[in-house]
KEROBA-633436 format. One record per residue: residue in one letter; x, y, z of N, C-alpha, C in turn. Coordinates in steps of 0.02 Angstrom, whole numbers, plus 32768, in hexadecimal, padded with zeros to 4 digits. Layout:
// KEROBA-633436
aXYZXYZXYZ/...
//
This chain:
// KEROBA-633436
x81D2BCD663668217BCC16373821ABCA763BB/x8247BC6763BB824BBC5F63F48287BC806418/x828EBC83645F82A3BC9E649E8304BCA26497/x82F7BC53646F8351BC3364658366BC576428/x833CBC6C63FC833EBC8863B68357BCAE63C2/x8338BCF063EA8338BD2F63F0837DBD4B6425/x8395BD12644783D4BD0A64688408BD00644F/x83F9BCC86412844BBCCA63E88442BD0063C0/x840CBD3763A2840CBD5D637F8435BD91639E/x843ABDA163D6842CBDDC64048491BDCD640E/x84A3BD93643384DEBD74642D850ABD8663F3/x84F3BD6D63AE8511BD7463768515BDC46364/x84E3BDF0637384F2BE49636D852EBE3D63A1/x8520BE4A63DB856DBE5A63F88598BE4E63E3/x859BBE0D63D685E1BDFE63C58612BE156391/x85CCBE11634E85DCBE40631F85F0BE86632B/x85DFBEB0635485E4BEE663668620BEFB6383/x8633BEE263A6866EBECB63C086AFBEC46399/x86B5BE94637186DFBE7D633E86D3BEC06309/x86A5BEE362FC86A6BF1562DD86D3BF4C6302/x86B3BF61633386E3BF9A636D8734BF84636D/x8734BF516376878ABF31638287B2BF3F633C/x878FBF38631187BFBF3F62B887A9BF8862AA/x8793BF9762BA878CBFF962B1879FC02262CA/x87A8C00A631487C3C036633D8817C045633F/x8838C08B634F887AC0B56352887FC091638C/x88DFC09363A688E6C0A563E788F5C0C463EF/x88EEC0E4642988E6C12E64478930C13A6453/x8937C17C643D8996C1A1643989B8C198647A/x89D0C18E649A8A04C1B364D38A06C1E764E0/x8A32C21865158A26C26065088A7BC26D64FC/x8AAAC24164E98AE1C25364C18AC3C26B647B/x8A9BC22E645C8A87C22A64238A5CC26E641E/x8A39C27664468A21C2CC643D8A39C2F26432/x8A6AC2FC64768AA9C33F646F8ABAC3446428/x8AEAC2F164108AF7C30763D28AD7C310638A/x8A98C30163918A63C32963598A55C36E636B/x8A62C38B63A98A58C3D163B68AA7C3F66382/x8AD0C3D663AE8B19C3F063828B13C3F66344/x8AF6C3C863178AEEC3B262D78AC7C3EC62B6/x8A91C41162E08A6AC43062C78A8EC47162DE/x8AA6C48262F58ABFC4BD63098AFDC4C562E6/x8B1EC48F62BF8B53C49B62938B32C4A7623C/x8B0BC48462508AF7C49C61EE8AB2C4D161F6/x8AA8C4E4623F8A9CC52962418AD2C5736238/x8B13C55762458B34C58A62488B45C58F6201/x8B59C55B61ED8B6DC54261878B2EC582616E/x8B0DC56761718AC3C591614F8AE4C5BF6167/x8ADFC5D661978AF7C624619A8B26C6566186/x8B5FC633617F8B97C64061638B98C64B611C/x8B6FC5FE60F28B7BC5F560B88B41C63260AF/x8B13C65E60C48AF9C69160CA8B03C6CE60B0/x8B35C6D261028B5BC70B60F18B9DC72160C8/x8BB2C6D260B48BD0C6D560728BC1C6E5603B/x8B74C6DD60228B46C6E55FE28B4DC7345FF9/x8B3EC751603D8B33C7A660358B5FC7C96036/x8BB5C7AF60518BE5C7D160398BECC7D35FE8/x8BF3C79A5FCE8BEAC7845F8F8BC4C7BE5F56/x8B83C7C05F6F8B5EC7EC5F4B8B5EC83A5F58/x8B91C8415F9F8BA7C8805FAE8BD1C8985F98/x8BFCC8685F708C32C8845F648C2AC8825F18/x8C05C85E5EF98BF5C85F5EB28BD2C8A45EA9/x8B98C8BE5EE18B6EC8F35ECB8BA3C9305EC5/x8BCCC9215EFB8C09C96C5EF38C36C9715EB5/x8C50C92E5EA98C72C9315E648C3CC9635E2F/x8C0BC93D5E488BCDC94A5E068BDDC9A05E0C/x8BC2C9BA5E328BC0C9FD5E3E8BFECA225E2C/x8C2DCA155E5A8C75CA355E198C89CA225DEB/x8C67C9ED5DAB8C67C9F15D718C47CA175D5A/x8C01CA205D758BD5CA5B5D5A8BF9CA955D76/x8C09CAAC5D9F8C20CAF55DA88C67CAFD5D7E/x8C8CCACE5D778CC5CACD5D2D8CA5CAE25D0C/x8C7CCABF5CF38C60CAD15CB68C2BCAFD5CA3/x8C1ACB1D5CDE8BF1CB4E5CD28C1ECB995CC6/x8C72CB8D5CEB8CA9CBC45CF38CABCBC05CC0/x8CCFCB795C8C8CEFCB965C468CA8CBBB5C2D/x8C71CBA15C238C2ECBD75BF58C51CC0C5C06/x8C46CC2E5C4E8C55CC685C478C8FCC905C35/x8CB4CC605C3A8CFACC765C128CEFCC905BDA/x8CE3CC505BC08CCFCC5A5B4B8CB0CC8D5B67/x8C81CC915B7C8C49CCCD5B7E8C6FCD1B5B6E/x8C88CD225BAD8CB9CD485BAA8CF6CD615B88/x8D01CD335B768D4ECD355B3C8D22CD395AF5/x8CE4CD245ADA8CD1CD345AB98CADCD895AB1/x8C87CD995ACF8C88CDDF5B018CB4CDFE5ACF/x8D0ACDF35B098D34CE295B0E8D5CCE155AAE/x8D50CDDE5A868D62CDEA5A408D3CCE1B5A12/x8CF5CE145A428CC2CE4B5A178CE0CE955A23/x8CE5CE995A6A8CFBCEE85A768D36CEE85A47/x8D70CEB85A518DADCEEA5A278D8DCEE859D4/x8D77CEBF59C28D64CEB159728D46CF075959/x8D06CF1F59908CEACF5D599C8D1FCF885991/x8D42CF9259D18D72CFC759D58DB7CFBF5995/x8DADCF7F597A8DE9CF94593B8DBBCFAE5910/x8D8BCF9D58FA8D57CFC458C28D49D00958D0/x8D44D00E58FF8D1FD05E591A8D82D0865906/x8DBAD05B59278DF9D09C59038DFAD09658C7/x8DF3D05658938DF5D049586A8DC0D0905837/x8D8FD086584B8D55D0B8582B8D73D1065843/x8D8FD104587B8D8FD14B589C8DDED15F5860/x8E16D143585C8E36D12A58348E29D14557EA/x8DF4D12757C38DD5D13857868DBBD1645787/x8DA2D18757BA8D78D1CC57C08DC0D21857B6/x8DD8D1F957E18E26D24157E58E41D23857A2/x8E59D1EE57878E73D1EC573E8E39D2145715/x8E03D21456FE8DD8D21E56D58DD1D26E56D0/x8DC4D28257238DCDD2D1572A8E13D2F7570D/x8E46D2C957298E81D2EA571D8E7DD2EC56CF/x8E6ED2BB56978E7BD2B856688E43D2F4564B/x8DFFD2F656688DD5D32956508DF8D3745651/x8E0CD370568E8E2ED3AF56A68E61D3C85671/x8E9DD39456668EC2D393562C8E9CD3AA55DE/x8E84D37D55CE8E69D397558D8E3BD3C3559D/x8E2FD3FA55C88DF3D43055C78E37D45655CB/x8E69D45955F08EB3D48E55D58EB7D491559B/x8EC5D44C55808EECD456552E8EB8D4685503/x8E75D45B55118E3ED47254E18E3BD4D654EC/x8E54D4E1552C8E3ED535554E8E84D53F5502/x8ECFD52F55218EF6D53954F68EF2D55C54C5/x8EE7D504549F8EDBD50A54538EACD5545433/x8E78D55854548E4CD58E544E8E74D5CB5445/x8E8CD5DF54908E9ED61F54818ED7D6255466/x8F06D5EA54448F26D5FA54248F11D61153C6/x8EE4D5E553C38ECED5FA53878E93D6315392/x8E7FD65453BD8E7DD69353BD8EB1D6D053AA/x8EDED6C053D78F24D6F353C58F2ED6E5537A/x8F42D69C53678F43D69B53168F2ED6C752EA/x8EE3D6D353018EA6D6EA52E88EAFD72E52E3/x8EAED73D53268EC0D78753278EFDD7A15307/x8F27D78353198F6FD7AE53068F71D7D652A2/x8F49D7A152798F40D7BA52368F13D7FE5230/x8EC4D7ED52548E9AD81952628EC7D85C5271/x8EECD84A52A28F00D89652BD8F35D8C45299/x8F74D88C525E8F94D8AD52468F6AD8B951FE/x8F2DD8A752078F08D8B851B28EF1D90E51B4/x8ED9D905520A8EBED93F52298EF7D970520E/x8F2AD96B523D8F5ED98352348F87D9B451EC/x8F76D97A51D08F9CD96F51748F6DD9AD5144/x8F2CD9A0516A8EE0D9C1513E8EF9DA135164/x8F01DA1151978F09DA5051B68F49DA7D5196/x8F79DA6051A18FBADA7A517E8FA3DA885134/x8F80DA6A51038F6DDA7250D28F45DAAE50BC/x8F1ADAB250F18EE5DAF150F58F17DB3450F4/x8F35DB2C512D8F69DB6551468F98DB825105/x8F9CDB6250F88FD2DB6150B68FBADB7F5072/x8F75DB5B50608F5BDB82502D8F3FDBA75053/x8F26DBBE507A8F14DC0C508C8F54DC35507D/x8F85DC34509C8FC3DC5950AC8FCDDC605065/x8FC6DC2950158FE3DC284FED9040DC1B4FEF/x9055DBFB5030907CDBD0501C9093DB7D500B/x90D5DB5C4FFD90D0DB284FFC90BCDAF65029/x90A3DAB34FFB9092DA83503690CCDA675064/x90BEDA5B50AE90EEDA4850ED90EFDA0050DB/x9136D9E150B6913BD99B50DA9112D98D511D/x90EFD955512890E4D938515C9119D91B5185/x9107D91151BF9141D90951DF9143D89C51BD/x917DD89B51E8917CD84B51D39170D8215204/x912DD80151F4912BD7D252229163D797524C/x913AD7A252769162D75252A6913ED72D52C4/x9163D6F652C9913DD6B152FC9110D6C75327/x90E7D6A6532790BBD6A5536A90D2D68C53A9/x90F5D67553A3911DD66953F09133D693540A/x9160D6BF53E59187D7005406913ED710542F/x9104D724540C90C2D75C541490A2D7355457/x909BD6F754659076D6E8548990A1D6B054D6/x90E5D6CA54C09124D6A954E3915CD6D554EF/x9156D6F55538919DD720555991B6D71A5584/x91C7D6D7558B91F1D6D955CC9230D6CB55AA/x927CD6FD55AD92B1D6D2559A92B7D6A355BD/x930BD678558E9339D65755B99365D66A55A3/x939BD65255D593E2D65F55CA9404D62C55D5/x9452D63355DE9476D5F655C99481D5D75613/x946ED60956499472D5ED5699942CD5C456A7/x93FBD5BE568793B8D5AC569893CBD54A56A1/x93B1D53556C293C1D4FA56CD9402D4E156EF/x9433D50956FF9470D4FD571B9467D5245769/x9461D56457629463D57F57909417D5A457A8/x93F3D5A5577293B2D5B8577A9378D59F577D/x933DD57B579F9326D53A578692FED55F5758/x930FD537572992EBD54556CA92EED50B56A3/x92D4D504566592E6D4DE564C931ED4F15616/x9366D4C4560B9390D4DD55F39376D4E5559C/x93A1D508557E939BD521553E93B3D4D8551F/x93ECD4B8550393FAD49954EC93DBD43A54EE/x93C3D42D552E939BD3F455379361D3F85525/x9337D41C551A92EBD43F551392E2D45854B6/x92BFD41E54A092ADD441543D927ED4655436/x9252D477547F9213D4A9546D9234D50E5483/x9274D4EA54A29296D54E549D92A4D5755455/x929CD590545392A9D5BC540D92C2D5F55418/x9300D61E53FD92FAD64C53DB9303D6705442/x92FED6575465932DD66654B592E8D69054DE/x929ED65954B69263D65554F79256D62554F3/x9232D61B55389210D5BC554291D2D5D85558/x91ABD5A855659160D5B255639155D57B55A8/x9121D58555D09106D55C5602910DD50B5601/x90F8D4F555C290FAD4BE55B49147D47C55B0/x916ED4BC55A791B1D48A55A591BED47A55E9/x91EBD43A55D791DFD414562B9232D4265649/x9210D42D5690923AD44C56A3926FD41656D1/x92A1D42E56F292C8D3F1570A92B1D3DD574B/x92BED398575C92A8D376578992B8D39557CF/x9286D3A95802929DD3BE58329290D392586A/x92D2D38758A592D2D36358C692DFD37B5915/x92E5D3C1590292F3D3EA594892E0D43B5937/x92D1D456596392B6D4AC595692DCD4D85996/x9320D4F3597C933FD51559B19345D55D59A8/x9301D570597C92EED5B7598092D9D5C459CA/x92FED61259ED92D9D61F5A2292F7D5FC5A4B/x9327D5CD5A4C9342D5B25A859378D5CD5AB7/x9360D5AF5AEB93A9D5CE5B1E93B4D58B5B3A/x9402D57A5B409417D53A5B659447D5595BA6/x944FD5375BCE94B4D52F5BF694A4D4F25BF3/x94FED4D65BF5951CD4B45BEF955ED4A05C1D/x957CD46C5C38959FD4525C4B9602D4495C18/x961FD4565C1B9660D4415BFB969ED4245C18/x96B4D3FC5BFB96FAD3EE5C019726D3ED5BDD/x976AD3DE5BF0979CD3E55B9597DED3FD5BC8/x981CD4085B9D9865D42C5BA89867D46D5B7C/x988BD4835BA298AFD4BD5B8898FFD4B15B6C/x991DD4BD5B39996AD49F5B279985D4EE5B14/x99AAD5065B2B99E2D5325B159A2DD5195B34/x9A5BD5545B2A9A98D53B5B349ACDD57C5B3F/x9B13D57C5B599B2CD5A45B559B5DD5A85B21/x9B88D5FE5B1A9B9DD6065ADA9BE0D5EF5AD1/x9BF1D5CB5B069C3BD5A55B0E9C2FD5635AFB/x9BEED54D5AFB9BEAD4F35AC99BC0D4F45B04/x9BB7D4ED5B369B8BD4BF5B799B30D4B85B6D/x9B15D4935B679AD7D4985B5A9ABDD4725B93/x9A68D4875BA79A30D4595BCD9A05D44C5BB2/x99D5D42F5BCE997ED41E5BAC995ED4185C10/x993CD45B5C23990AD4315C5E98C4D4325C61/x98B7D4035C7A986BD3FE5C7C982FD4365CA0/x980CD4235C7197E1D47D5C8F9774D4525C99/x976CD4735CA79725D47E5CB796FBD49C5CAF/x96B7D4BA5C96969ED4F45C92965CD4FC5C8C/x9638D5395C9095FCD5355C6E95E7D5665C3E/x95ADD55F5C1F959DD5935BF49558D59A5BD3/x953BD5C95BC99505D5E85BB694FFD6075B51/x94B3D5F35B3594C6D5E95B119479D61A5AF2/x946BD6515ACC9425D6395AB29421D6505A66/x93FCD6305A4D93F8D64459ED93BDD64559E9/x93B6D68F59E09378D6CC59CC9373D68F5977/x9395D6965951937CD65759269398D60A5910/x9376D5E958DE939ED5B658EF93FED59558F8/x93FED5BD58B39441D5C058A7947DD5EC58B6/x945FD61158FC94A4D652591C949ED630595F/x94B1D641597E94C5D64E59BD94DDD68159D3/x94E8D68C5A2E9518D6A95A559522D67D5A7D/x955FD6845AA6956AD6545AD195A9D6885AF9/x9595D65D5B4795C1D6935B7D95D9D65D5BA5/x9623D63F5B989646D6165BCA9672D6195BE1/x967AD6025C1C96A5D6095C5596C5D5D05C77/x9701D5BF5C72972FD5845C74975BD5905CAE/x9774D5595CCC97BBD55F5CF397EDD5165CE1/x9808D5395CCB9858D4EA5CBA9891D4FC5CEF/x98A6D4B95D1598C5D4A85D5A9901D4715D33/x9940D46A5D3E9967D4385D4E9948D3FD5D5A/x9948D41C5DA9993DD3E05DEA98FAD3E15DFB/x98DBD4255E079895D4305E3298AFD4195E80/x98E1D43A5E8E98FBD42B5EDD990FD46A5EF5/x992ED4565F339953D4AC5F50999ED49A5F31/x99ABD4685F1399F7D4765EE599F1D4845EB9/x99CBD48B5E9399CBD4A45E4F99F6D4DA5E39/x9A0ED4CC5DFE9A3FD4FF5DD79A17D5185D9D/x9A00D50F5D7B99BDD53B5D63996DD5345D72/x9957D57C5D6C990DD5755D589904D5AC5D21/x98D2D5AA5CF598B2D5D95CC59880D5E75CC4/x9863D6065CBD97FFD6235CD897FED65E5CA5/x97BFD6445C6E97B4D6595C3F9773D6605C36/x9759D6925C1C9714D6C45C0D9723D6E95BC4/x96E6D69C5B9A96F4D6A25B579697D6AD5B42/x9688D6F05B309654D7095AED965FD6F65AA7/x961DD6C55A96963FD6BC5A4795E8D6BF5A2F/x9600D6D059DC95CBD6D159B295E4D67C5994/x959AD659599395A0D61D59629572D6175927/x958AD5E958F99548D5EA58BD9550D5A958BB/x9525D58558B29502D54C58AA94DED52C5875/x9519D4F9584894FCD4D757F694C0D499581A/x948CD4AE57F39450D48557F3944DD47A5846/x9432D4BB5861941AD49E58AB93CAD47C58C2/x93ADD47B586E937DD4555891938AD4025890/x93BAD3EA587D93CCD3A5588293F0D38558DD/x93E4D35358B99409D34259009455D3385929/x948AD34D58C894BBD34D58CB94B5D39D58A5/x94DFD3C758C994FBD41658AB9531D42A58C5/x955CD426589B9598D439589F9593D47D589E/x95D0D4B258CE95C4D50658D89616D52E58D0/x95FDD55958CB9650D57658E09647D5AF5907/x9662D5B659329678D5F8597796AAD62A5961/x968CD669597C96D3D694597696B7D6C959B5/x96E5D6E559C996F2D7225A11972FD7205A36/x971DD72F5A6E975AD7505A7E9763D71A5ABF/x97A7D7275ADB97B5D6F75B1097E0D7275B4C/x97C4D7295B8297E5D7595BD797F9D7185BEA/x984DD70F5C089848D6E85C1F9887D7055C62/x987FD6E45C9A98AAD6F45CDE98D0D6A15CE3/x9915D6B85CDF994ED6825CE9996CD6915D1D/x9973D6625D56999AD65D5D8099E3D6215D70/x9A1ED6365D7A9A57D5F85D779A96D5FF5D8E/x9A9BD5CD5DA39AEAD5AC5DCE9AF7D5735DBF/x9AF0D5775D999B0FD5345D599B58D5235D50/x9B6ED4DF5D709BD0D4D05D639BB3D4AF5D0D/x9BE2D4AB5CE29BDAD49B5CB29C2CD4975C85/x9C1FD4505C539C55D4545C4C9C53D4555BFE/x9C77D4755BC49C82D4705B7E9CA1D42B5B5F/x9CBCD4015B9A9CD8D3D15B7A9D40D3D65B8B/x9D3ED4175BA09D8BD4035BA59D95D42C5BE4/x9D66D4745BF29D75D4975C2F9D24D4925C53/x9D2CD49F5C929CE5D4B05CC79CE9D4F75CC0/x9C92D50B5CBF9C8AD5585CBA9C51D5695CED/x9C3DD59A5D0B9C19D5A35D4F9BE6D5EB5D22/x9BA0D5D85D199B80D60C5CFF9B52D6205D3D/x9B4BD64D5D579B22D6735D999B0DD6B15D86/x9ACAD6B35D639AA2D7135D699A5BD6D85D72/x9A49D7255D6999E9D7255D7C99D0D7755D5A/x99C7D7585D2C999BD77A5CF69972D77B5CD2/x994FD7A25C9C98F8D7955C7C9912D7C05C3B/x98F5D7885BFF98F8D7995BCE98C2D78C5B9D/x98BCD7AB5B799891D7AB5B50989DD79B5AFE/x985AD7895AC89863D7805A869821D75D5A73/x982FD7655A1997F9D73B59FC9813D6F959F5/x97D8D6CF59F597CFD68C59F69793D67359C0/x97A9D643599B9770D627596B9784D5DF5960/x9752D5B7593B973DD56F5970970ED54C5939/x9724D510592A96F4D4FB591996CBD4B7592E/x9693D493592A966FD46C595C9640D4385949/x962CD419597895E0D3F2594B95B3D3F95995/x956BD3F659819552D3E759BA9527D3AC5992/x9510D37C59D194EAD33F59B094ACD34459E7/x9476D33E59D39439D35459F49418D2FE5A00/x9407D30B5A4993F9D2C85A5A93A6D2CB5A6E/x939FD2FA5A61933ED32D5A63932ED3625A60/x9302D36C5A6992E0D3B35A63931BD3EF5A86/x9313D3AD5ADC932DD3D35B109380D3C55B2A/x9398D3AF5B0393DBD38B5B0A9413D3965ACC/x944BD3915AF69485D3875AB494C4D37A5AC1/x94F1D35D5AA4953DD3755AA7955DD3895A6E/x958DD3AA5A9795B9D3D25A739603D3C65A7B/x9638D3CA5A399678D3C65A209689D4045A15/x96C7D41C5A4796DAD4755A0F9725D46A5A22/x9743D48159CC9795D49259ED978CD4C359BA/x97B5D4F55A1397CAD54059FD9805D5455A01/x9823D59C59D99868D59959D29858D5F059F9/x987FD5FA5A21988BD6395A3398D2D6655A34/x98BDD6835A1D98F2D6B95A1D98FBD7065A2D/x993DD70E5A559914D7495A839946D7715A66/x9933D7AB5A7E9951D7F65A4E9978D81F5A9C/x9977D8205AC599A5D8425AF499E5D81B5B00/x9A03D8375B199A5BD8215B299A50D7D15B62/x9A57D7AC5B509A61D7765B7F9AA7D76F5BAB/x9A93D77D5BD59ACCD7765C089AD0D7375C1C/x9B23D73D5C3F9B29D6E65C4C9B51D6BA5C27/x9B4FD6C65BE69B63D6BA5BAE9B3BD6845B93/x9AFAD69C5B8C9AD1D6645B699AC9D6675B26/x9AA9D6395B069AAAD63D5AC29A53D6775AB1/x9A52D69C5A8599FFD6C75A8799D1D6AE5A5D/x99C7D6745A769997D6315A62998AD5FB5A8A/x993FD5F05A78993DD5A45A80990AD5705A75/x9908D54E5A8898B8D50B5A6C989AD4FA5A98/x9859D4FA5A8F9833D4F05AC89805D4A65ABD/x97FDD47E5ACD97CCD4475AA9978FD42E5AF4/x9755D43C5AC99723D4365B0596F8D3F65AE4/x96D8D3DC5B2796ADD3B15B139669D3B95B41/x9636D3BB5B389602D3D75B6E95BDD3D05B5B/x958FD3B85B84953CD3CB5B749512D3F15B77/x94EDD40E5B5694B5D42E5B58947AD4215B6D/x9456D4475B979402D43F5BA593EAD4895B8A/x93BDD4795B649390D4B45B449346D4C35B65/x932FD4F95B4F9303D5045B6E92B8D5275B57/
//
């Protein structure tokens, strides 16, 4: 090659080279243009970050939901769990009274028919016997007789087996005043005995052995013998006890006032002993009747008028008499009751004053027993 060759060769690379560098080449940024590719990058650095910690709130707050759905739902299990549990226990405990239940019925009923079977037995023993013994009997008298060579003894004449193996009377008070079962309501009495088996009346109170006091109130009404009459109010208490059901004693003590002031124109103060008897006291309604005697201390200065003249009655005196009464008491328990009584008294010494020698007493009052 020649010298000129190798010069335009050498020429033509540069130039080429050149013209290559010039169409390839960037121009170089500014340092605004920096800054703001720094900004640029430091803003969708922060984006990333954010949109970050958005994804981990996100999934923080999904994992917690997550978790108290599972712990919901792990509570109701144990709920059912439990409520199923506690259907087993009661299901248990109704079977177990249920069985315990069938066990007392079954006994009781064994118990029952091992009575009526004991019964039956020794009643048809006695059956049994009672012929045996008057055959004994019959054979014996027989012997006796032809030995002696006199006539044969009628036998005696039989009777029921009830009389023989049944002695308790009744009477016509049994069930009224006595607890029994009465004669006339009852088809297994005969002939004025009953036997264990007849049923007896419903008892709803037991005031055998009892002792009560009691509280009272009520008037007293008498009057004088010129027409003038009062009624005053009284107060009292009283003591009561019945050794059985249907008696009593009773010891009360009253005061009847006008006014209950320092003016008062009468007072009466009375100390009354009575015997009572008592229809059907084991019920809760028993009607009774009272009778005894009545002490009573009257004070009076009484103006009073008949209707056409004023009359001035003034003593202070104590009189006495029998008194009888009749009553209800209504039993509100074992330990409780009230009581209704109107009495009539009438006294047997000279009443001074000019009173009438009578009078009515009407009480109303409760009982506590004991």
């Amino acid at each position: 090659m020649t010298p000129k060759l190798i010069t335009a060769i050498a020429i033509s690379s540069v130039f080429s080279f050149s013209a290559f560098a010039a169409g390839s080449s960037e121009p170089i940024p500014t340092e605004e243009e920096v800054v703001q590719i720094d900004l640029e990058d430091d803003a969708a650095r922060k984006r990333k970050k954010k949109n970050a910690q958005r994804r981990s709130a996100q999934q923080q707050r999904a994992r917690s939901a997550q978790q108290q759905g599972n712990r919901a739902e792990r509570q109701q299990q144990q709920e059912r769990v439990e409520e199923r549990a506690q259907q087993r226990r009661t299901q248990q405990r109704a079977q177990q009274r249920a069985q315990q239940r069938h066990a007392e019925t079954r006994a009781a009923n064994q118990a029952a028919a091992a009575r009526q079977q004991a019964r039956h037995r020794a009643e048809a023993q006695r059956a049994a016997a009672v012929p045996q013994h008057r055959a004994r009997q019959a054979a014996a008298r027989h012997r006796h007789n032809h030995v002696r060579g006199t006539n044969h003894v009628r036998p005696h004449r039989w009777h029921h087996r009830w009389h023989h193996t049944h002695a308790r009377p009744i009477r016509w008070y049994h069930g009224v005043f006595v607890y029994g079962p009465a004669p006339h309501r009852h088809h297994r009495v005969r002939s004025g005995v009953y036997s264990e088996s007849v049923p007896m009346p419903r008892r709803a109170i037991d005031r055998k052995g009892a002792f009560s006091v009691g509280l009272t109130t009520g008037s007293y009404a008498s009057g004088y013998d010129l027409g003038g009459d009062f009624s005053d109010f009284g107060l009292g208490v009283n003591a009561r006890f019945r050794p059985v059901e249907g008696l009593g004693f009773e010891v009360a003590y009253s005061v009847h006032d006008e006014t209950f002031d320092a003016e008062t124109q009468r007072t009466t103060t009375m100390l009354q002993p009575s015997v009572q008897v008592f229809a059907a006291p084991w019920s809760r309604v028993s009607p009774y009747a009272s009778v005894g005697v009545t002490f009573t201390e009257r004070t009076h200065d009484d103006t009073w008028s008949d209707g056409f003249d004023e009359y001035r009655s003034k003593f202070e005196n104590s009189s006495f008499g029998p008194h009888a009464g009749v009553g209800l008491e209504i039993a509100l328990g074992q330990n409780a009751a009230i009581d209704f009584e109107a009495r009539a008294i009438g006294y047997l010494d000279n009443q001074e004053g000019g009173t009438i020698p009578g009078a009515v007493q009407t009480t109303f009052g409760a009982q506590w027993y004991f």
